[in-house]
N, C-alpha and C positions, 0 to 999 in steps of 0.2 A: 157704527156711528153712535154717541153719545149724545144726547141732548136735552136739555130742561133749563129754567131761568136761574137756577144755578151756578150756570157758567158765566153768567152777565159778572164783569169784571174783568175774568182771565185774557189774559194778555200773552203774547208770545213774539218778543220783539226781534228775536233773532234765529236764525238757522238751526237745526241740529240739538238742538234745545230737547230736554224729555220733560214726561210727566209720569205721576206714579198712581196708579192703577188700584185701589185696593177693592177688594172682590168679595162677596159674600163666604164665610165657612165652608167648608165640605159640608155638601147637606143640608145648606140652608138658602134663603131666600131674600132675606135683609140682610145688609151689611151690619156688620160690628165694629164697631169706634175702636180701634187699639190704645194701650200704654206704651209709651215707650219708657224703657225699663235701664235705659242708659247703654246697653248693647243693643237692642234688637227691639222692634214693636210684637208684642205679644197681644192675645185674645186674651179674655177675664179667666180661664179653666189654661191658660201657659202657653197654647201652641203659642207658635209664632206666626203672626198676621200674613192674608194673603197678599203681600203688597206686591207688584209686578212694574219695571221699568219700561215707558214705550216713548219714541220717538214722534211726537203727534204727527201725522199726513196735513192734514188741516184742520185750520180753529176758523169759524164763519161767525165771525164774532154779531155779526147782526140777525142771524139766527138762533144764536145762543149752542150751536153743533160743533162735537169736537171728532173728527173722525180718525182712528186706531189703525193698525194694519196690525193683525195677530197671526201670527203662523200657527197653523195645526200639527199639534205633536200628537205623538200616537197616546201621550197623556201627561196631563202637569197644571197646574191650578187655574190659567188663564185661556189655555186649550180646552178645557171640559167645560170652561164658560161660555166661551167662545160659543161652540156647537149646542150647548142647551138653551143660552138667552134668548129670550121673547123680548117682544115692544114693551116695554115698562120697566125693567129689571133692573136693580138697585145698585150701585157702585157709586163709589166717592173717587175721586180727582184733588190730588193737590200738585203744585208745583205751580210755576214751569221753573227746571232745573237750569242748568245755565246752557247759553247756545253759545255759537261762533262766529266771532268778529271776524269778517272778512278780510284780508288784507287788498286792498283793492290797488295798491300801488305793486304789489307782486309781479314780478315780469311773465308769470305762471304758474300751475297748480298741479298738484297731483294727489286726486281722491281717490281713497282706496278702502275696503273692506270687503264683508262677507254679508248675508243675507241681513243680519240683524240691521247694517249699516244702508240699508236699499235707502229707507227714507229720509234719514238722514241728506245722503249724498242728492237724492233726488232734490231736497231743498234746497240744496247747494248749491247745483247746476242751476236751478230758480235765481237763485238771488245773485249770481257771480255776474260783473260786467259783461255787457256782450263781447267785448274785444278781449279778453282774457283765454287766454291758453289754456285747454285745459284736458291732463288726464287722468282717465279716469280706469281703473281696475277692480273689476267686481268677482269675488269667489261666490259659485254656488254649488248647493249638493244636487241638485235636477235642473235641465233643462226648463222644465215647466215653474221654477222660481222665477226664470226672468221677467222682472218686468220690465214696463215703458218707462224710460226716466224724461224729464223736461228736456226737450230738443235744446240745444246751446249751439249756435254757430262756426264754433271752433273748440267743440269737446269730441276728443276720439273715447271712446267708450268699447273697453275691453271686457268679455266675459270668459270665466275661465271656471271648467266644472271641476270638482273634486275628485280625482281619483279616488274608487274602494281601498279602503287603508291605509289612506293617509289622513295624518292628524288635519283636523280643523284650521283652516287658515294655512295653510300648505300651499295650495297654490297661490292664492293671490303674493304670499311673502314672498314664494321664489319668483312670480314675475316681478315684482318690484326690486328685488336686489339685484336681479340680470341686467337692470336697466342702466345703459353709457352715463347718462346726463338725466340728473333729478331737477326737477322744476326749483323754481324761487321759494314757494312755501306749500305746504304737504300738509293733509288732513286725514287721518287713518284710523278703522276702528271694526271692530271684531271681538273675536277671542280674544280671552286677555292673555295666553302666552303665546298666541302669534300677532298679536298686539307687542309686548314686549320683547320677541323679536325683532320685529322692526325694528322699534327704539333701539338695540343695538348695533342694528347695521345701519342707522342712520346716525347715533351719536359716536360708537366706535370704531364701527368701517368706514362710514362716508365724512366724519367728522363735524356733522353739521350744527348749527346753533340751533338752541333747544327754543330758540324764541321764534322760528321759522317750521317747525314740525308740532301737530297737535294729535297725539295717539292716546286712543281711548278703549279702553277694554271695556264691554259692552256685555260680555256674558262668557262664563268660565265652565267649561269642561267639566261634567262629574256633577255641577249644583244647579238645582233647580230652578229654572227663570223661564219656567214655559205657562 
């Protein structure tokens, strides 16, 4: 959890929305103000800034608290933060990035992604009418990923663990192309090449209007966003 009077202002008016995370140096203990250099935010000595994308959990705007959900990698800039930070420790906050207009006249839904997409979807289940249809398909690599998502009255909620050796977002794709009949509008988000899978069997196999599907690649294979 984050918090100081800092955050007095931040706003977060819709779903699925992120914010960006920038983290102190390897080795250090204050954050460093980046340049951005027209490609990429760099530190004053070149690397390139610790900046990290997250899906906020909650903002308690009357506490001034914005609380993260970090997964533990075996190592990567926001995971060794993760596990060393103390009560006081320094990070900056900007955004909020853009979130998701519900369609609330949809005759149903089908959310779908992988671990990165948990809170995401979890706010989405929050904010969707109660009478709305809604399914939902979640990839994980453990059992022990799942979590509790907001009850909804008519969301069937699928988990589906990751076979050893197969590529990321593997399973959730192949359940969702197996599927007879696709809801009225679709939110999907993951890897970004089983992210962009889908977008093909949604725009070239199922033929569907691009103004009813919102696929979002969330973090890519091979580059560092841990």
């Amino acid at each position: 959890m984050l918090g100081g009077p800092e955050l007095a202002g931040l706003e977060i008016a819709l779903p699925a929305a992120s914010v960006r995370l920038l983290l102190p140096p390897d080795g250090a203990d204050a954050i460093v103000m980046p340049t951005w250099t027209g490609n990429q935010f760099e530190l004053p000595g070149g690397d390139r800034a610790p900046i990290r994308t997250f899906t906020p959990r909650r903002l308690d705007t009357q506490h001034h608290e914005l609380t993260l959900d970090i997964v533990l990698h075996d190592t990567g800039a926001a995971s060794d933060w993760a596990r060393s930070a103390t009560p006081g420790a320094e990070v900056a906050i900007s955004g909020p990035g853009r979130g998701y207009a519900i369609d609330t006249a949809a005759p149903s839904y089908l959310l779908g992604g992988d671990e990165s997409a948990l809170p995401a979807i979890d706010q989405l289940l929050e904010a969707m009418p109660p009478t709305m249809p809604i399914d939902v398909h979640v990839e994980i690599t453990d059992a022990a990923a799942r979590l509790d998502l907001h009850p909804h009255p008519h969301a069937r909620v699928r988990w589906y663990e990751l076979a050893d050796g197969r590529d990321h977002g593997d399973a959730v794709a192949s359940a969702i192309e197996s599927l007879d009949d696709l809801p009225g509008a679709i939110w999907v988000a993951g890897e970004a090449a089983a992210v962009q899978r889908l977008r093909r069997h949604f725009f070239d196999d199922r033929g569907l209007s691009r103004s009813v599907v919102t696929a979002r690649g969330y973090w890519k294979l091979g580059r560092s966003a841990t």
